[in-house]
KEPA-167823 format. One line per field, with one value per residue (C-alpha): residue number from 1; residue in one letter; x, y, z. Coordinates in pm, 1 decimal, always signed. Example, Ala and Ser with C-alpha at 12.3 -4.5 7.8 and 13.67 -1.06 7.14 Angstrom:
nr <- 1  2 .
rest <- A  S .
X <- +1230.0  +1367.0 .
Y <- -450.0  -106.0 .
Z <- +780.0  +714.0 .
//
This chain:
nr <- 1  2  3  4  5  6  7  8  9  10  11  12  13  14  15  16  17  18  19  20  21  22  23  24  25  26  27  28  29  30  31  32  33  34  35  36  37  38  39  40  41  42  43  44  45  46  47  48  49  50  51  52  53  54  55  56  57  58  59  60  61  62  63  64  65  66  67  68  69  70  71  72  73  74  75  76  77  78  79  80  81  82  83  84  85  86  87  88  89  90  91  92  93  94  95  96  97  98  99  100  101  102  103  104  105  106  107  108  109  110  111  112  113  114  115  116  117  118  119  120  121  122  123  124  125  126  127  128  129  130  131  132  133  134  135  136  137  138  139  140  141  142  143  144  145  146  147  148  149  150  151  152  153  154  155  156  157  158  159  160  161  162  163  164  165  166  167  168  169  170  171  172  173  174  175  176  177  178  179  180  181  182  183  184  185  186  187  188  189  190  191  192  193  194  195  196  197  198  199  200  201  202  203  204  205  206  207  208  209  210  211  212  213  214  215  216  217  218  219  220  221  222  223  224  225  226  227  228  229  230  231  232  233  234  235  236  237  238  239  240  241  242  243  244  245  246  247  248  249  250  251  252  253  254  255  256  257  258  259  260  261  262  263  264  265  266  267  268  269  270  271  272  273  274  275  276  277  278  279  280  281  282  283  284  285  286  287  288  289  290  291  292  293  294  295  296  297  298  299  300  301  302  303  304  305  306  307  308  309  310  311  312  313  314  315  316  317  318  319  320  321  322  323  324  325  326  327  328  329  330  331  332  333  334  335  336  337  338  339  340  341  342  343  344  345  346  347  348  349  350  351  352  353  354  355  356  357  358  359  360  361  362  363  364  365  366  367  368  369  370  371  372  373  374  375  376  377  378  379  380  381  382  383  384  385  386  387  388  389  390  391  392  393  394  395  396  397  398  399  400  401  402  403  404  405  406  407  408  409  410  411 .
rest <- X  X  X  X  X  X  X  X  X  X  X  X  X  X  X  X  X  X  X  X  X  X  X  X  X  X  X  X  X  X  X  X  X  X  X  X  X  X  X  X  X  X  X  X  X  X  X  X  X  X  X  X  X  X  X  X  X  X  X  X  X  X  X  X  X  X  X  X  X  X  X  X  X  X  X  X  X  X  X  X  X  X  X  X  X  X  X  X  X  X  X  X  X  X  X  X  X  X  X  X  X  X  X  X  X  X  X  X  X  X  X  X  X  X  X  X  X  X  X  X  X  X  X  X  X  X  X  X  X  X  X  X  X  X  X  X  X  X  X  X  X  X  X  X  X  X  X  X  X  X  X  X  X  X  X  X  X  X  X  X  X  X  X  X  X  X  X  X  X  X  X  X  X  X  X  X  X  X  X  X  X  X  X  X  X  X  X  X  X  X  X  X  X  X  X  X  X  X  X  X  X  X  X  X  X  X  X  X  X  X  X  X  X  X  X  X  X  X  X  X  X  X  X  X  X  X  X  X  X  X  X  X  X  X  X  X  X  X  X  X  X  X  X  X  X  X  X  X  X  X  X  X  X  X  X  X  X  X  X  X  X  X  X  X  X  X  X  X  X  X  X  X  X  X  X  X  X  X  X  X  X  X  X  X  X  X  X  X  X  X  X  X  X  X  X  X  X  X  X  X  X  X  X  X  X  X  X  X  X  X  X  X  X  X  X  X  X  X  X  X  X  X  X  X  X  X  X  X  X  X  X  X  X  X  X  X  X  X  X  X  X  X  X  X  X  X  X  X  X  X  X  X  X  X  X  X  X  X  X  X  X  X  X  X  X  X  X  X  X  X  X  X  X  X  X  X  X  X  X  X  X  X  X  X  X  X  X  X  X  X  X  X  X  X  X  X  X  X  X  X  X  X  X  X  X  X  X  X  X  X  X .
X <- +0.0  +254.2  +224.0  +202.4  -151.4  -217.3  -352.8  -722.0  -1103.2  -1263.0  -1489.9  -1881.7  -1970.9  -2190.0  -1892.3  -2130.0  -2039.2  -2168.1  -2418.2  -2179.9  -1905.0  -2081.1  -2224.0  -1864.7  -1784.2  -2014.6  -1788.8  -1475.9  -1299.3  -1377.0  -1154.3  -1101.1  -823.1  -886.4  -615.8  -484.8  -311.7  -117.4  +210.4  +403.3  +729.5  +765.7  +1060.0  +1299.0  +1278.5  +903.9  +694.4  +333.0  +23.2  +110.5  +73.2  +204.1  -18.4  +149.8  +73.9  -302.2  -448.6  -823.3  -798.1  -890.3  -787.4  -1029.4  -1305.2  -1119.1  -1346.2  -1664.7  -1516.5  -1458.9  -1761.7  -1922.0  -1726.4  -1832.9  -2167.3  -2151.8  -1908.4  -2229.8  -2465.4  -2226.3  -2183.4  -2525.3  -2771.3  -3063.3  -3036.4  -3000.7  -2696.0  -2620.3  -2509.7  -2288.9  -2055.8  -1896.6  -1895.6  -1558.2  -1247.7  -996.6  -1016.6  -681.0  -509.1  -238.4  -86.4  +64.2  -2.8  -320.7  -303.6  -209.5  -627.3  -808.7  -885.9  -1217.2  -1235.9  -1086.1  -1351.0  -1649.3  -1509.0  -1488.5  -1845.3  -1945.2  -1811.5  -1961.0  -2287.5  -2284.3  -2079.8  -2046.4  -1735.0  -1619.9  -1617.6  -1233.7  -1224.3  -853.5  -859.0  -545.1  -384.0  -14.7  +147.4  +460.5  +566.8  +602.6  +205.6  +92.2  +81.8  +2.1  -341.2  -423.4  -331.4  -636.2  -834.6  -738.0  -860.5  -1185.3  -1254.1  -1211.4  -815.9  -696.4  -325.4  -107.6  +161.2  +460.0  +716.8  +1089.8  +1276.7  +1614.2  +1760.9  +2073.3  +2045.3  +2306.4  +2038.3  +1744.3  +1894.7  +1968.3  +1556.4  +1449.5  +1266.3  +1213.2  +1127.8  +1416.9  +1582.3  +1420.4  +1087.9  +958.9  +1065.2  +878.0  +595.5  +570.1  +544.7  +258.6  +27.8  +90.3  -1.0  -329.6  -413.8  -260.0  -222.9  -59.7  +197.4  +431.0  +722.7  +890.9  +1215.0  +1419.5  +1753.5  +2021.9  +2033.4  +2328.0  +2560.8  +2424.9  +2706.0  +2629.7  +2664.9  +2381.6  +2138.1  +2203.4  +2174.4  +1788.4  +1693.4  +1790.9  +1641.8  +1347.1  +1288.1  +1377.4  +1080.0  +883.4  +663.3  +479.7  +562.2  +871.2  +835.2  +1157.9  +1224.1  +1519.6  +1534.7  +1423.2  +1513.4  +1224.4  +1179.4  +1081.5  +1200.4  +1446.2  +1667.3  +1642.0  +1746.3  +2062.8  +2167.5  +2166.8  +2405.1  +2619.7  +2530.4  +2474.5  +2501.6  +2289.6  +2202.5  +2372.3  +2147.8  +2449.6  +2431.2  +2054.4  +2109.5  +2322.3  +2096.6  +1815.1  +2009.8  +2087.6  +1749.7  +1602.4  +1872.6  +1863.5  +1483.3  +1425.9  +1652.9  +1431.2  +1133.3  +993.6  +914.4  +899.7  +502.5  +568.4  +858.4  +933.7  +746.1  +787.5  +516.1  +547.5  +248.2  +5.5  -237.4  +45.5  +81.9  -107.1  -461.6  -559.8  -258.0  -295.3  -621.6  -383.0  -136.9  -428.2  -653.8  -944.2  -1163.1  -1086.5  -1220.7  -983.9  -1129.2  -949.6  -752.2  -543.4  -660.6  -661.2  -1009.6  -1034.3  -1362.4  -1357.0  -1085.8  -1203.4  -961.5  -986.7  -792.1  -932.7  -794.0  -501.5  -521.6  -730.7  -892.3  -1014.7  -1117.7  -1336.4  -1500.4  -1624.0  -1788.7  -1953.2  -2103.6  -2226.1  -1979.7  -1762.2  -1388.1  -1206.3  -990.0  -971.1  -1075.0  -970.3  -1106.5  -812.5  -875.2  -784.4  -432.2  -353.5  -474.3  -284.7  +12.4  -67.2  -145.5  +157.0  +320.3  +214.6  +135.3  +513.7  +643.1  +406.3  +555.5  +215.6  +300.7  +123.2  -55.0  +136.6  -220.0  -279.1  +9.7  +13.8  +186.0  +442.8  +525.9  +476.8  +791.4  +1013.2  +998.5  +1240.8  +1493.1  +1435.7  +1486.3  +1795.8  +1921.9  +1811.2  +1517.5  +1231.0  +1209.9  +1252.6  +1049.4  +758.0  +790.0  +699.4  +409.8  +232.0  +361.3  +603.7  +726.6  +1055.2  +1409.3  +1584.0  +1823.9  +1485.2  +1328.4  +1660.1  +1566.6  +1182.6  +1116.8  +1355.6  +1127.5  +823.7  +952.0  +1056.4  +697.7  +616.5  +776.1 .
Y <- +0.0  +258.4  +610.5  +800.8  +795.3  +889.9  +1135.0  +1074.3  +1174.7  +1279.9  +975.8  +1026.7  +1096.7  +754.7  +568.3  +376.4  +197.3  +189.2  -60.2  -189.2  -219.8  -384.1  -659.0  -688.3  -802.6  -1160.7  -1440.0  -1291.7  -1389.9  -1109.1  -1075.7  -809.8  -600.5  -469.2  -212.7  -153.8  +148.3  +109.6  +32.2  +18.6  +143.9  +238.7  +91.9  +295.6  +152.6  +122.5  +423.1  +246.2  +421.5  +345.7  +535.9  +496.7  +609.8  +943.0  +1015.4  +977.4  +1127.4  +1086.7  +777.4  +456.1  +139.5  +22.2  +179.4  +107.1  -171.2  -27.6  +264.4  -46.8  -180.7  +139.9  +79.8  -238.4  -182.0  +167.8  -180.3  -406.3  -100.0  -15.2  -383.5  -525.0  -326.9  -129.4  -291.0  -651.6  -721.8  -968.5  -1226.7  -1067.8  -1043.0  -1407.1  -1488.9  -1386.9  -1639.6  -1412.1  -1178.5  -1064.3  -797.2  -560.0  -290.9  -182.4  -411.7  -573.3  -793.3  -486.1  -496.1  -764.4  -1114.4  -1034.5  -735.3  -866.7  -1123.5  -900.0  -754.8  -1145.0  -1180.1  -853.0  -954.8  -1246.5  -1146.9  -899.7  -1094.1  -1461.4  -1658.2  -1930.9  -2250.5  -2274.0  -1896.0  -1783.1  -1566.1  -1453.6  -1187.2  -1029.3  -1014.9  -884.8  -1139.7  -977.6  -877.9  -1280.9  -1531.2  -1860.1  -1745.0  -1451.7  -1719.3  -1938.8  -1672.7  -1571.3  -1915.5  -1931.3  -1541.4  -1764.8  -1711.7  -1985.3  -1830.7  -1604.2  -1395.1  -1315.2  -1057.4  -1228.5  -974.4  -1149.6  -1388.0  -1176.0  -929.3  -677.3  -621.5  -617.0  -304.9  -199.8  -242.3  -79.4  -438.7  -467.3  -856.6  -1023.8  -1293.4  -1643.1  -1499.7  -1537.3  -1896.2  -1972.1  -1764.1  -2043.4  -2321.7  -2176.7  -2084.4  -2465.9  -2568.5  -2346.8  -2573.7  -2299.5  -2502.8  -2215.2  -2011.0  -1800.7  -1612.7  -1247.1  -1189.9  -903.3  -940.3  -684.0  -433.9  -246.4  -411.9  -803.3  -1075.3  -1348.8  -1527.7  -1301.2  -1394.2  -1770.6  -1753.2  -1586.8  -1810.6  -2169.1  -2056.5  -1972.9  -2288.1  -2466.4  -2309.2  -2515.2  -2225.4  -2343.1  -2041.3  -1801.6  -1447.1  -1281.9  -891.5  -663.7  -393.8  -53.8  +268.3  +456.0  +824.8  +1004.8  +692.1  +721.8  +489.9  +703.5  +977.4  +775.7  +679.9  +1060.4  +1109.8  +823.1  +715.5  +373.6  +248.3  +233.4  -151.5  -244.6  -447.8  -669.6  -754.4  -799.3  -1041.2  -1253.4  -1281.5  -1339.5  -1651.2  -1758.7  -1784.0  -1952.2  -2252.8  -2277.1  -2273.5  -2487.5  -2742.5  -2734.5  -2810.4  -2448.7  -2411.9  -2001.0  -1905.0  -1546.0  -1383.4  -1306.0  -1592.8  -1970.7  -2213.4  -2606.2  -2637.7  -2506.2  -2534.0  -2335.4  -2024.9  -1680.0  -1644.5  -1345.5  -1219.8  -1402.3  -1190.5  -870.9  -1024.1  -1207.6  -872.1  -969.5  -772.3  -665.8  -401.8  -246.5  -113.0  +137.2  +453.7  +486.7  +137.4  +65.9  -135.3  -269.0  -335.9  -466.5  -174.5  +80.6  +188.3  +371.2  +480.1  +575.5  +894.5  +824.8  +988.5  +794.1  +1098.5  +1223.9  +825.4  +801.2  +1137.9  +1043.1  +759.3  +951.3  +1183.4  +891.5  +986.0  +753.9  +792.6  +695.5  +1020.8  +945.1  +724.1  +610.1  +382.8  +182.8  +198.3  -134.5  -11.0  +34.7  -336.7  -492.2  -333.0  -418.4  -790.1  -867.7  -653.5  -865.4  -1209.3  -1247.6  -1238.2  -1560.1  -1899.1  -2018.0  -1694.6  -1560.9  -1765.0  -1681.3  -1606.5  -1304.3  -1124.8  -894.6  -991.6  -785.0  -926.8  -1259.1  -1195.7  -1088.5  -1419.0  -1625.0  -1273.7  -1352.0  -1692.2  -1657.1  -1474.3  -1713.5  -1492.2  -1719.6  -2119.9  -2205.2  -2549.4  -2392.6  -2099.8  -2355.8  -2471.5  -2152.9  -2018.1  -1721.7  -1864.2  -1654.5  -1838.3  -1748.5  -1522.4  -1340.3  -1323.1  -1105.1  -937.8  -906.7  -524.8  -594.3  -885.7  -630.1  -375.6  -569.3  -740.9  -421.6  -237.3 .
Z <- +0.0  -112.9  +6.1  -305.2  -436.5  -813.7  -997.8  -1134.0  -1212.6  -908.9  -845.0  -786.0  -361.5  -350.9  -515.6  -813.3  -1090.2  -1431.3  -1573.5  -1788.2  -1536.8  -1325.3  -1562.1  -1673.5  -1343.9  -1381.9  -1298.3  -1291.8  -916.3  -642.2  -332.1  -44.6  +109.3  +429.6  +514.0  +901.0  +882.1  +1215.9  +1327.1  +1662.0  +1516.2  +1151.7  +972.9  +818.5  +474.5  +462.3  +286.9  +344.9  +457.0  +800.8  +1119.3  +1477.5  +1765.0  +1825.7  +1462.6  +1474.9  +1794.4  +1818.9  +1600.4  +1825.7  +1703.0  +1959.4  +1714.8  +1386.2  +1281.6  +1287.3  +1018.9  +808.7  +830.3  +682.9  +376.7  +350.7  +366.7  +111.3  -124.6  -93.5  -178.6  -497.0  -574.9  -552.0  -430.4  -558.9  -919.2  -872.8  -960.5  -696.1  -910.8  -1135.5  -842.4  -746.0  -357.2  -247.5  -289.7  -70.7  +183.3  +310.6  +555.4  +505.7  +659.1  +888.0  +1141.1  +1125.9  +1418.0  +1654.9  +1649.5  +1863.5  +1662.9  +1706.8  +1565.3  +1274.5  +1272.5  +1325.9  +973.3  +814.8  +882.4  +775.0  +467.0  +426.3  +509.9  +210.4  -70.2  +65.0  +100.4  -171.1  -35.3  -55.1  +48.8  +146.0  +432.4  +537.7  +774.2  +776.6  +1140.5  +1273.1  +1448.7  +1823.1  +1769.9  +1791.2  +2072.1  +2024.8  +2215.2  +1941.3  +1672.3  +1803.0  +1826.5  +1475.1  +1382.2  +1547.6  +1346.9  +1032.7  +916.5  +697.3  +674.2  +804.4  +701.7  +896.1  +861.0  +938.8  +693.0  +775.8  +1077.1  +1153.0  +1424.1  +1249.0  +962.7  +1134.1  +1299.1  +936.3  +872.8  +1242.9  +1287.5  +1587.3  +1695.0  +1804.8  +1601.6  +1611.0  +1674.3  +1360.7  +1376.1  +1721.5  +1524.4  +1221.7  +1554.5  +1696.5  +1392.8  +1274.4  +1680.5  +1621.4  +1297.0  +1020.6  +701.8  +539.4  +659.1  +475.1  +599.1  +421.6  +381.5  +199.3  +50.3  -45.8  +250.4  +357.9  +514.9  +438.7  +298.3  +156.3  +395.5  +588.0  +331.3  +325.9  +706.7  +700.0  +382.7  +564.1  +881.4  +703.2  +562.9  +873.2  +1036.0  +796.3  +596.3  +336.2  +127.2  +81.3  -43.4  -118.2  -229.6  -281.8  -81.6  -243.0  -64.0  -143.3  -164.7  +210.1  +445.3  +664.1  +466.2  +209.4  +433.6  +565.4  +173.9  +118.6  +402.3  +354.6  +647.2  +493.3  +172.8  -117.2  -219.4  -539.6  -854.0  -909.3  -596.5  -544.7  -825.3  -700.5  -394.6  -587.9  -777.7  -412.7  -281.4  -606.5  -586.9  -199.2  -182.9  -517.7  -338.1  -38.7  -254.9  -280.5  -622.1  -768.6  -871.0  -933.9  -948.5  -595.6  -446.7  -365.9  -244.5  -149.5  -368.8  -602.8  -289.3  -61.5  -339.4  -243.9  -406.1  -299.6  -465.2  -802.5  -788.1  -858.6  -1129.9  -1312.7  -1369.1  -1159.4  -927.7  -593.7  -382.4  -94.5  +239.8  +440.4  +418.2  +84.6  -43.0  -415.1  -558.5  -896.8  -1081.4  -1425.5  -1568.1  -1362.5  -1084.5  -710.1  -399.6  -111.6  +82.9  +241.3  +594.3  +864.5  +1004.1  +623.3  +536.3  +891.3  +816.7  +420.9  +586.8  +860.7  +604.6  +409.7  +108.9  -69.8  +68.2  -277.6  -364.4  -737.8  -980.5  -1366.2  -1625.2  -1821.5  -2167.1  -2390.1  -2455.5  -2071.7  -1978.9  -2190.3  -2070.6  -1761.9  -1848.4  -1951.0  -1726.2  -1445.1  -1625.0  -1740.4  -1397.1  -1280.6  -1342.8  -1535.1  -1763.5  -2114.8  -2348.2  -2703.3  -2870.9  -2634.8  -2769.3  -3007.4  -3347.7  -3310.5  -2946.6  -3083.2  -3331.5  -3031.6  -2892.6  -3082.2  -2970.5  -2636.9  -2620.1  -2797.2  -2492.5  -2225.3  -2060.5  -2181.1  -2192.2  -2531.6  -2493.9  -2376.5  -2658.7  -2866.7  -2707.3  -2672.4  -2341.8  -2260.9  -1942.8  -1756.2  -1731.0  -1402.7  -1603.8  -1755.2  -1412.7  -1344.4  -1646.5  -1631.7  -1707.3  -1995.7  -2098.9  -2048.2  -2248.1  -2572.0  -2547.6  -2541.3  -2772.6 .
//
């Protein structure tokens, strides 16, 4: 949930959708973010709409919820009331927090939101609900309470195993916590557990790295995500880069990290589903997040969340205070709004579909990306074999290279 919001139309105060929008929407795969805007601490390399408690006086997390659950209700009003377009929107097959820190709020809280939810859209049988956590936020206690809300998987945020960059990051659980974490959501019945870790910060060997991925995997996740570190604009890390205080992370580097964690995690039976994530299983990988890299529909509660609805796009203000008070006045709190024309979801299809291990059918290329192909699998960035079968599919070396990839499919 980064920071920046863009520009857009202004969207309409009761936050509808056209006919044809909605009717677009009939049995394409629906999920929902919830967005928990705060934080304990906030990390020096993170720019997400988070908040700490000295930054948002007046704002209760105590009462947090029940702002939610206005946006819900104004979501089912939009989505299928007054028109009956209930069944052109599927029951939903995700539901899944972010933040922040979601699980800074009681369980039940978080629960009271579930069934709110599920009241107004219904849940897929197979629904994936999952929450992230920081992993000094959960007991084994909150995890079976988590449970009992309705939480089929949980996220934690490990971020590395050595103490020296964990400093780097401001993290502030101690190291091995995540680990005991990944114990007691399996001892609470969590099937699916998946653990985050970042590679190239300051400071970090290789030998850094190789320490947080094997004690990742001996904590016995079912799924791996793995990210370079980005010093974005505004952090604090950014701040420290500028004063050369620390040092900027290097892409060669980054690379070779990357190569690290596919070959020690392939090894340990993770196989890569998207470029920056590894799952046991095809059951293990991250639904709610295929939802985003497949172009389906989504709708995102909570200050500065993005909702997408059959090519039309919204954020909601970013500020808690300014989100709580749309609501209040029974307005809409998106901020802006755009419709993506053909042109723009295409780019964005393959923008997103190369990076996923099942990648593009051939035939929904253009011709002229169609002709690249044979290019790029003379230079090792797609799998020839499956070229030839009617898939663009990423090699390692063009998962290295994936904007590259992008832009000659592109181009």
């Amino acid at each position: 949930m980064p920071s920046a919001l863009p520009t857009g139309d202004p969207p309409p105060p009761d936050g509808r959708l056209s006919r044809t929008t909605l009717d677009a929407a009939f049995g394409v795969p629906f999920g929902a973010y919830v967005h928990v805007p705060f934080c304990e601490t906030r990390c020096g390399y993170c720019d997400f709409n988070t908040y700490t408690s000295a930054e948002l006086p007046g704002i209760s997390r105590g009462t947090y919820a029940d702002t939610v659950l206005q946006e819900i209700r104004l979501a089912a009003e939009v989505l299928t009331g007054g028109d009956a377009l209930g069944d052109r929107i599927p029951p939903l097959t995700s539901i899944f927090f972010g933040g922040g820190t979601p699980t800074l709020l009681p369980a039940e809280h978080l629960g009271v939101l579930i069934k709110e939810l599920a009241d107004r859209f219904g849940l897929a049988e197979d629904v994936e609900i999952t929450t992230e956590a920081n992993p000094e936020t959960v007991t084994p206690g909150y995890f079976t309470r988590l449970r009992e809300a309705g939480f089929t998987r949980v996220s934690l945020g490990m971020q590395s195993a050595v103490p020296k960059i964990l400093a780097v990051l401001d993290r502030t659980h101690r190291p091995g916590r995540p680990e005991e974490a990944v114990a007691e959501a399996r001892a609470a019945g969590f099937e699916h557990v998946n653990l985050d870790l970042i590679y190239g910060s300051p400071h970090e060997t290789d030998a850094d790295w190789e320490q947080s991925l094997r004690s990742a995997i001996a904590a016995g996740p079912d799924h791996i995500s793995a990210y370079a570190l980005v010093v974005e604009q505004g952090t604090a890390m950014a701040r420290q880069v500028a004063a050369g205080v620390i040092p900027a992370p290097d892409d060669d580097v980054a690379a070779d990290r990357y190569v690290m964690a596919d070959e020690i995690l392939g090894a340990a039976g993770y196989e890569w589903y998207e470029v920056s994530n590894w799952a046991l299983s095809e059951r293990s990988a991250c639904r709610h997040n295929e939802l985003y890299w497949s172009d389906a529909n989504w709708w995102g509660f909570g200050p500065g969340a993005h909702s997408h609805v059959s090519g039309v796009r919204w954020w909601n203000v970013k500020h808690p205070t300014r989100y709580a008070a749309a609501l209040e006045s029974g307005r809409s709190p998106a901020a802006g709004r755009e419709t993506l024309d053909p042109a723009a979801r295409y780019t964005e299809k393959i923008m997103l579909g190369v990076r996923m291990r099942a990648g593009l059918p051939t035939y929904e290329l253009t011709d002229k990306a169609r002709a690249s192909l044979p290019q790029l699998a003379s230079w090792g960035l797609i799998d020839t074999g499956l070229m030839n079968v009617g898939q663009v599919v990423l090699t390692q070396r063009g998962r290295l290279m994936a904007d590259a990839v992008v832009r000659e499919l592109l181009s």
